[in-house]
C-alpha positions as CSV (number, residue, x, y, z in Angstrom):
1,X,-6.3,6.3,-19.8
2,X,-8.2,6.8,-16.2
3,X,-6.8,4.5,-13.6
4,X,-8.3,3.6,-9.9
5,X,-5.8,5.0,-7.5
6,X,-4.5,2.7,-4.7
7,X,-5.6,5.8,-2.4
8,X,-9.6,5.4,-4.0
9,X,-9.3,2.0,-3.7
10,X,-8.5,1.9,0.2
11,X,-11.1,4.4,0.4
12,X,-13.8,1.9,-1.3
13,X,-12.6,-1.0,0.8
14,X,-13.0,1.4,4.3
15,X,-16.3,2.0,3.2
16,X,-17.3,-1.7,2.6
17,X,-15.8,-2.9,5.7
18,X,-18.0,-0.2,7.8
19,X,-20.8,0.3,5.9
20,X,-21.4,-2.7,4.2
21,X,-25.0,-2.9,6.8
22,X,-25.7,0.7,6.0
23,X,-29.6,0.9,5.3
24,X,-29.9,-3.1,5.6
25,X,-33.3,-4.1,4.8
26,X,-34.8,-6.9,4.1
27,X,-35.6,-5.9,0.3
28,X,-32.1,-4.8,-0.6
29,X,-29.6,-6.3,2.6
30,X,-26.2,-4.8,1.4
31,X,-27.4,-2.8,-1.9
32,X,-26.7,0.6,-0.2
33,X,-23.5,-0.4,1.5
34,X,-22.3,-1.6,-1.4
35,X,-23.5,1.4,-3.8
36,X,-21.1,3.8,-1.0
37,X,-18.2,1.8,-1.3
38,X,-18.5,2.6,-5.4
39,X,-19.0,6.0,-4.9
40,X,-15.1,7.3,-4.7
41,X,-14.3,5.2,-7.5
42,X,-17.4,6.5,-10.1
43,X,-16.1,9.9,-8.9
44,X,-12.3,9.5,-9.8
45,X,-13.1,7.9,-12.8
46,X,-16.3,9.9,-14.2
47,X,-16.3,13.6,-14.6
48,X,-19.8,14.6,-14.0
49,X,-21.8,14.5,-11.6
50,X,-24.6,12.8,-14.3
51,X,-21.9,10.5,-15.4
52,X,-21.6,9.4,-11.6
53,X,-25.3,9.1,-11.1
54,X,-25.8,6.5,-14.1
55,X,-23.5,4.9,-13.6
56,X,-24.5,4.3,-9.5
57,X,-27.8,3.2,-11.0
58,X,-25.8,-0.1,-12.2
59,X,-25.3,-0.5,-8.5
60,X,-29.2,-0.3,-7.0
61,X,-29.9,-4.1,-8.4
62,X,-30.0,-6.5,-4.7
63,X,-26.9,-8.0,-3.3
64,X,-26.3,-9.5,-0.3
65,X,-23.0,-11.6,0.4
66,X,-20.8,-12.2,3.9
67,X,-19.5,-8.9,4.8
68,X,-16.0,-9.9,5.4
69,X,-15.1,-11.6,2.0
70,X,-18.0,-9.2,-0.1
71,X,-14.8,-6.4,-0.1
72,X,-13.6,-9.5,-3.3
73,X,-17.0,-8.1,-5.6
74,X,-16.2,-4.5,-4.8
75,X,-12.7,-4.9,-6.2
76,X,-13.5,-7.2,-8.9
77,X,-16.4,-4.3,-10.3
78,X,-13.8,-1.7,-9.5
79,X,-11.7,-3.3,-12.1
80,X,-14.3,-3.3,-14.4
81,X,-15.6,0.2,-13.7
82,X,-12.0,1.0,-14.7
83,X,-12.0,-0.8,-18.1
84,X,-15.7,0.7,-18.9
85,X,-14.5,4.2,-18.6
86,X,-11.1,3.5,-20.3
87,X,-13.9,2.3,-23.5
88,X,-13.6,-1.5,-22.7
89,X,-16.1,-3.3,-25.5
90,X,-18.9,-5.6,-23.4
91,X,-18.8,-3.8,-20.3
92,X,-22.2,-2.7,-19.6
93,X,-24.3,-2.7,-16.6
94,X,-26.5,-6.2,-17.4
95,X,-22.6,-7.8,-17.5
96,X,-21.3,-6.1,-14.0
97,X,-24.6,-7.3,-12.8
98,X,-24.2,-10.8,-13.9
99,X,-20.6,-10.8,-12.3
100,X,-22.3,-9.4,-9.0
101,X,-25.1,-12.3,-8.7
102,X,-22.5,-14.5,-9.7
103,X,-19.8,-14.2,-7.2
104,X,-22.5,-13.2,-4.1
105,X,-23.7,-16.8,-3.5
106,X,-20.7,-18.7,-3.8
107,X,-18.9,-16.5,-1.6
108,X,-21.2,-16.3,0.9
109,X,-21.3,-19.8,0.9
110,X,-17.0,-19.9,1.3
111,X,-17.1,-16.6,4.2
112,X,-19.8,-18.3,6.2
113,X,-17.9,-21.6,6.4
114,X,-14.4,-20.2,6.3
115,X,-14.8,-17.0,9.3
116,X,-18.3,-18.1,11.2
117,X,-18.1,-21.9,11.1
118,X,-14.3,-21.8,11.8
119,X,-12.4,-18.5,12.6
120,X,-14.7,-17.7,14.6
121,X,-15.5,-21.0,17.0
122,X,-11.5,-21.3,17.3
123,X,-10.4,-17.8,18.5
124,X,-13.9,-17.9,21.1
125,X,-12.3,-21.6,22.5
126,X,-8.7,-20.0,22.6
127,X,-10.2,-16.8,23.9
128,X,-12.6,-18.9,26.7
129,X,-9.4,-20.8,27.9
130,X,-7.5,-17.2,28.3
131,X,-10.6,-15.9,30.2
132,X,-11.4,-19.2,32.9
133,X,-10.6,-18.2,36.3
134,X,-11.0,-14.4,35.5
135,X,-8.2,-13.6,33.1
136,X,-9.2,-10.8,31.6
137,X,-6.8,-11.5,28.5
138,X,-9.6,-13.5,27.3
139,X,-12.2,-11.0,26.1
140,X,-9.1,-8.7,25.6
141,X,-7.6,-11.4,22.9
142,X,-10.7,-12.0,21.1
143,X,-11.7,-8.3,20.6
144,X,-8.3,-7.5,19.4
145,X,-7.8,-10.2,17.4
């Protein structure tokens, strides 16, 4: 039975969180971010190097999400990466796909209005009161945090 280890997994999430822009373009937005952060897990759990390649190819179809919460899809197809190679019955590219387009909208819907309409707005107002009168904790607080 192939499992995902917790090591590959980090390794996919890394890769999402700083590459999740890689290549952006208006025709695919996060497609090739999204196909590097699937990379280490096709590789631990498919042998060959053809294996890897077709099953990356499931991974080329659009996608675009909010790049803090998108790290949800790449462990949710991880998962069922994991079952597909372990012989899982209905787990085929059209239904990882489906699960993809799914999930984008809605959680770009939830990240938008969760981290840019209101993380966001709070630690800049906390951050501007640090910073009035020259505090440098200010800009400090809200790069940190």
């Amino acid at each position: 039975m192939k499992k995902i280890s917790k090591k590959t997994l980090n390794n996919a999430f890394w890769k999402w969180w700083y590459g999740n822009l890689t290549c952006f373009s208006h025709e695919h937005m996060q497609t090739f971010g999204y196909m590097w952060a699937m990379i280490p897990i096709l590789k631990e759990l498919y042998p060959t190097h053809e294996e890897q390649s077709k099953k990356l190819e499931t991974y080329y179809a659009f996608f675009n999400t909010e790049p803090q919460i998108g790290c949800i899809v790449v462990g949710i197809t991880a998962g069922l990466e994991e079952a597909r190679a372990n012989g899982a019955e209905g787990i085929d590219d059209e239904m990882i796909n489906g699960i993809r387009a799914g999930l984008m909208g809605p959680l770009a819907g939830i990240g938008d209005s969760l981290i840019v309409g209101t993380y966001i707005p709070i630690l800049l107002g906390i951050a501007v009161g640090f910073a009035e009168g020259g505090n440098i904790l200010g800009p400090l607080f809200y790069i940190i945090v």
